[in-house]
C-alpha positions as CSV (number, residue, x, y, z in Angstrom):
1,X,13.7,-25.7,3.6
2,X,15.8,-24.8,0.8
3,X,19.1,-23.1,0.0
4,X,17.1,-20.0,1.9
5,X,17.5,-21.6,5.3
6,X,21.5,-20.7,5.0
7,X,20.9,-17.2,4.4
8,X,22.3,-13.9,6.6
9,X,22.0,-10.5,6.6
10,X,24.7,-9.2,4.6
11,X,27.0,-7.2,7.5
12,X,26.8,-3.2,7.2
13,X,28.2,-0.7,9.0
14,X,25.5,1.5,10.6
15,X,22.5,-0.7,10.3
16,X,19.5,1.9,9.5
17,X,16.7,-0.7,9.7
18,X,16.9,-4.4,10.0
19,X,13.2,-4.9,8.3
20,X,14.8,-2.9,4.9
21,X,17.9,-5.6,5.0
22,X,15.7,-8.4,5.3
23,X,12.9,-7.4,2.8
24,X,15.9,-6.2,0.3
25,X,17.9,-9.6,0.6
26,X,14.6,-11.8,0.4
27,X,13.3,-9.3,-3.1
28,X,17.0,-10.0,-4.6
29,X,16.7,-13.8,-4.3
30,X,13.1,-13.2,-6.0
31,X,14.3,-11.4,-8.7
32,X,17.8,-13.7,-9.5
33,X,15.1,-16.6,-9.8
34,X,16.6,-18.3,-6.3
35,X,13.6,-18.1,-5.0
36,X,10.7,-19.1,-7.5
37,X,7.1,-18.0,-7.8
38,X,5.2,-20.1,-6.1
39,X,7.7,-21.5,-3.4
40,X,6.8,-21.4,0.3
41,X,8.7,-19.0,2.7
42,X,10.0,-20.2,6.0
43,X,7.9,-19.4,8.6
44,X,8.4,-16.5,11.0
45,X,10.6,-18.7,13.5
46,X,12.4,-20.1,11.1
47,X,13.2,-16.5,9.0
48,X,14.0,-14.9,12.8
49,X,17.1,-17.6,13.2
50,X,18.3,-17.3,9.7
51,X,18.8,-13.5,9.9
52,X,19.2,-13.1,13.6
53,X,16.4,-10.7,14.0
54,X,13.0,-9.8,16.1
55,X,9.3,-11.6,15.1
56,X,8.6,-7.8,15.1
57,X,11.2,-7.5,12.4
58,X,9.9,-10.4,10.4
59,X,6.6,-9.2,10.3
60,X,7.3,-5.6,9.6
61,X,9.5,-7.3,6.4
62,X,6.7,-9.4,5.2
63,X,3.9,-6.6,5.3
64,X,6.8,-4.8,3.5
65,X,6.8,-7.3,0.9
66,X,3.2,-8.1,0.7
67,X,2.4,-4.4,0.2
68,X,5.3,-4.5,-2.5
69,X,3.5,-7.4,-4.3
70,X,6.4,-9.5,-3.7
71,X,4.2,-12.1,-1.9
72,X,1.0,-13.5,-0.7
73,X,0.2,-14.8,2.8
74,X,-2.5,-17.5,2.6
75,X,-3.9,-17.7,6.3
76,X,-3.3,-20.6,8.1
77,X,-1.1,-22.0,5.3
78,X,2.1,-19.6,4.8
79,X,3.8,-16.9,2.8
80,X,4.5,-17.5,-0.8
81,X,6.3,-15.9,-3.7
82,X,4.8,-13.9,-6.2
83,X,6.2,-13.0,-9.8
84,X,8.1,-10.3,-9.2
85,X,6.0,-7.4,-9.7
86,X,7.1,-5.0,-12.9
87,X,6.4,-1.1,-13.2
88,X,5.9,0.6,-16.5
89,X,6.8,4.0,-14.9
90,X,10.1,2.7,-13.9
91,X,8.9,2.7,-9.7
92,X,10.8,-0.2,-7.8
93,X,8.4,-1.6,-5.2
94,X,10.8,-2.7,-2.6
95,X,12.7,0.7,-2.6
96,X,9.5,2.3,-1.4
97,X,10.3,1.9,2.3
98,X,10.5,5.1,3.8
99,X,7.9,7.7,4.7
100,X,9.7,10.3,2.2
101,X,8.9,7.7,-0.6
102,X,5.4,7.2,0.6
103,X,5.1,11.0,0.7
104,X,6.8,11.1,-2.9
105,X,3.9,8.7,-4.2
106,X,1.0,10.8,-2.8
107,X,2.5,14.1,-4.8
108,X,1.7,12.2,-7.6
109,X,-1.7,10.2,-6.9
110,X,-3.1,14.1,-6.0
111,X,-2.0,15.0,-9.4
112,X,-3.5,11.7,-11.2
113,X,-6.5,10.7,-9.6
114,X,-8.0,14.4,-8.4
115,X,-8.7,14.4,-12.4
116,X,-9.4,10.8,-12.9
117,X,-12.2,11.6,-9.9
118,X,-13.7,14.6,-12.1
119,X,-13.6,12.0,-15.2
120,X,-15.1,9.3,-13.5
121,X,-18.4,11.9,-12.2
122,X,-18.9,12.7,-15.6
123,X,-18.7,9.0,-17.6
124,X,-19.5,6.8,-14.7
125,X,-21.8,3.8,-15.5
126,X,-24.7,2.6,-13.3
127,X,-23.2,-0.7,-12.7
128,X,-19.8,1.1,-12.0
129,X,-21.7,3.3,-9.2
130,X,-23.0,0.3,-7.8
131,X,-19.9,-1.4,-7.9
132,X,-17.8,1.6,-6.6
133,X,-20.7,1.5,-3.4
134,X,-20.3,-1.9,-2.5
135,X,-16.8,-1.6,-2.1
136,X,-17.4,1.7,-0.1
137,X,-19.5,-0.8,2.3
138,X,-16.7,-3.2,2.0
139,X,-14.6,-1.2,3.6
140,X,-16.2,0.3,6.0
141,X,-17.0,-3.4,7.5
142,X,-13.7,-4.5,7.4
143,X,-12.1,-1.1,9.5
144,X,-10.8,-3.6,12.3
145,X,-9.4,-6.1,9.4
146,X,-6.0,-4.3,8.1
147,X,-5.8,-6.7,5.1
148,X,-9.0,-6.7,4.4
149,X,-9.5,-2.9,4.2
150,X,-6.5,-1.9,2.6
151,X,-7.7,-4.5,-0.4
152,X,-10.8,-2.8,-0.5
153,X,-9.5,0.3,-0.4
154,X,-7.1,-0.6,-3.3
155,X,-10.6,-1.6,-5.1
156,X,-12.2,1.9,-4.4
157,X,-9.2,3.7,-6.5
158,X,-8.9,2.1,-8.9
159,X,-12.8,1.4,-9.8
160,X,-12.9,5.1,-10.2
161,X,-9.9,4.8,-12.7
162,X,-11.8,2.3,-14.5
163,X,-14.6,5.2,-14.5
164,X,-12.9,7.9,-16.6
165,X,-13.0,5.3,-19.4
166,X,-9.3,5.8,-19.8
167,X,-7.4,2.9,-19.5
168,X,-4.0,4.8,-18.5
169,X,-5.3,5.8,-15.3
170,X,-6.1,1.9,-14.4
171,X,-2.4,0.9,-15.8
172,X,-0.8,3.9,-13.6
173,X,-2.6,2.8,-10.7
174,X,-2.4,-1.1,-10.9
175,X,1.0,-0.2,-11.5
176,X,1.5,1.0,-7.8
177,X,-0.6,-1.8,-6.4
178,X,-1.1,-1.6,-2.4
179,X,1.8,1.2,-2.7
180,X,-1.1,3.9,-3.1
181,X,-2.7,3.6,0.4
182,X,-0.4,4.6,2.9
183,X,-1.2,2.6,5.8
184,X,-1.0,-0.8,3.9
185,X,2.9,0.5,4.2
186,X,3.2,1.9,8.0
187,X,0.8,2.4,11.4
188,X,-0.1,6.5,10.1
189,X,-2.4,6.8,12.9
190,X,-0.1,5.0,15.5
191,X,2.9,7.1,14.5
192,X,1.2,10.4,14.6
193,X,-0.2,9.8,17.8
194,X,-3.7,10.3,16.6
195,X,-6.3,8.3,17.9
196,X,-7.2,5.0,15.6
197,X,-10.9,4.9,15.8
198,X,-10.8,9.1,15.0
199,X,-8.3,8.5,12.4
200,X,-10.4,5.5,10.2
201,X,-13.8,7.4,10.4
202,X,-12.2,10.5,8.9
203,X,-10.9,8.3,6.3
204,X,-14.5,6.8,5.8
205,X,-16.0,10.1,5.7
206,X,-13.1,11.2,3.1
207,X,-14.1,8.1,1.0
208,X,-18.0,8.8,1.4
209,X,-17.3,11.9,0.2
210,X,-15.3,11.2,-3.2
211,X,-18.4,8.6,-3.9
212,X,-21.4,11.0,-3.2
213,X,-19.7,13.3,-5.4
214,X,-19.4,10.3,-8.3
215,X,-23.0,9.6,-7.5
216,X,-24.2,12.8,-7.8
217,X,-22.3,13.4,-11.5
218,X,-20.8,16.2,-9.9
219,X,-17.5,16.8,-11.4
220,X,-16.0,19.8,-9.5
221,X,-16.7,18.2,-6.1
222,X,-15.6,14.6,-7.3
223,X,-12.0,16.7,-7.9
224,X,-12.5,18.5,-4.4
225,X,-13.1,15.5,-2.4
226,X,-10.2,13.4,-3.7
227,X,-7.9,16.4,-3.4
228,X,-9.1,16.6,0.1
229,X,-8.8,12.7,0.8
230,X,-4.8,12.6,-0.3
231,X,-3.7,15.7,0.8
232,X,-5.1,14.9,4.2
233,X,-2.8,11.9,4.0
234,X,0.1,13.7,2.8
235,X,-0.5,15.8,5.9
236,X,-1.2,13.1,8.3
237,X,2.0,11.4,7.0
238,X,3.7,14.6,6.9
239,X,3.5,14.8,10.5
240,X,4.7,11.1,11.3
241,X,8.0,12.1,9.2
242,X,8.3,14.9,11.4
243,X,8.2,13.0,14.4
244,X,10.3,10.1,12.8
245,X,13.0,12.6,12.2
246,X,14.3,13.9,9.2
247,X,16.1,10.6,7.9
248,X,12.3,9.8,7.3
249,X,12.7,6.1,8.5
250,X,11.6,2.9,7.3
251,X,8.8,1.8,6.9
């Protein structure tokens, strides 16, 4: 291993999450250059002994990271570092980690993209229609693939920001990376209690929606259906901060 292996948790007072210390010590050694782009991360085991901490913990850190754009996990080969992601709008990645942040994030995604959704219903291509429906069917196949879908559902938003035409919706978008779908960050449905199954085939319907509308060059209910789709997971994440307390929690 590298200098990496001798690495511990800086000590704090009233720990609030061991997941947040890990992922913010591991981003700060990405962004001082000690740990370069491209290099290999320990494996699970190896990053439990450095810090002193759970497999749960690891794991939670790493899909922290990944969703962060921080790094990559290849399967069956490791976790590697990615160049540290930058953000035109001034957003850091890694201090996204709580469900008030999350929350934060879909205030302004309803404000961006229920308009991008009317644009895109009104210049749409052919080929972008088709596009837009393949990914639809893409993530609808891979519901019991969490990596998979999420990616997919990354895709969905931001082909209808390449729609509009306007290349500042793709930017402010790209810019947020995995950050814009909520449960590439945290369990929503686990959380809220709500049933898994119940909770992806609302989202599928929520996505069929937006895309009929897109099909249909209907601009009004383009902007209806997307307002629909985030505020539903404002609410739906709403309801997990309730329960999480009002410190909001990591996530």
């Amino acid at each position: 291993m590298t200098q990496f292996d001798a690495m511990t948790l800086p000590p704090r007072s009233k720990p609030r999450n061991l997941a947040a210390a890990v992922v913010e010590h591991i981003t700060e050694s990405i962004r001082k250059g000690e740990l370069k782009t491209g290099e290999k991360l320990p494996t699970e085991s190896e990053i439990m002994q450095i810090y002193g901490v759970s497999r749960t913990v690891v794991r939670e850190a790493i899909s922290q990271m990944k969703a962060s754009g921080f790094v990559e996990t290849r399967h069956g080969i490791g976790t590697f570092v990615l160049a540290p992601p930058k953000s035109g709008m001034g957003i850091p990645h890694e201090s996204m980690v709580t469900l008030r942040d999350v929350l934060d994030i879909l205030e302004i995604r309803i404000s961006l993209e229920t308009e991008a959704a009317w644009y895109a219903a009104t210049r749409r291509s052919e080929e972008q229609i088709q596009t837009l429906a393949q990914v639809l069917a893409q993530m609808q196949s891979a519901a019991d693939d969490q990596q998979h879908s999420v990616d997919a559902d990354v895709q969905f938003h931001l082909l209808i920001a390449q729609a509009t035409g306007n290349s500042y919706f793709v930017e402010l978008l790209s810019q947020l990376g995995r950050t814009i779908i909520p449960r590439a960050r945290i369990n929503t449905a686990l959380i809220a209690e709500d049933d898994p199954l119940a909770y992806l085939q609302r989202v599928r319907h929520e996505h069929e929606a937006i895309y009929q509308a897109i099909l249909r060059k209907d601009a009004e209910a383009a902007r209806a259906a997307m307002r629909t789709h985030l505020s539903n997971s404002r609410e739906r994440l709403r309801r997990a901060q309730e329960l999480l307390g009002p410190e909001g929690k990591s996530v």
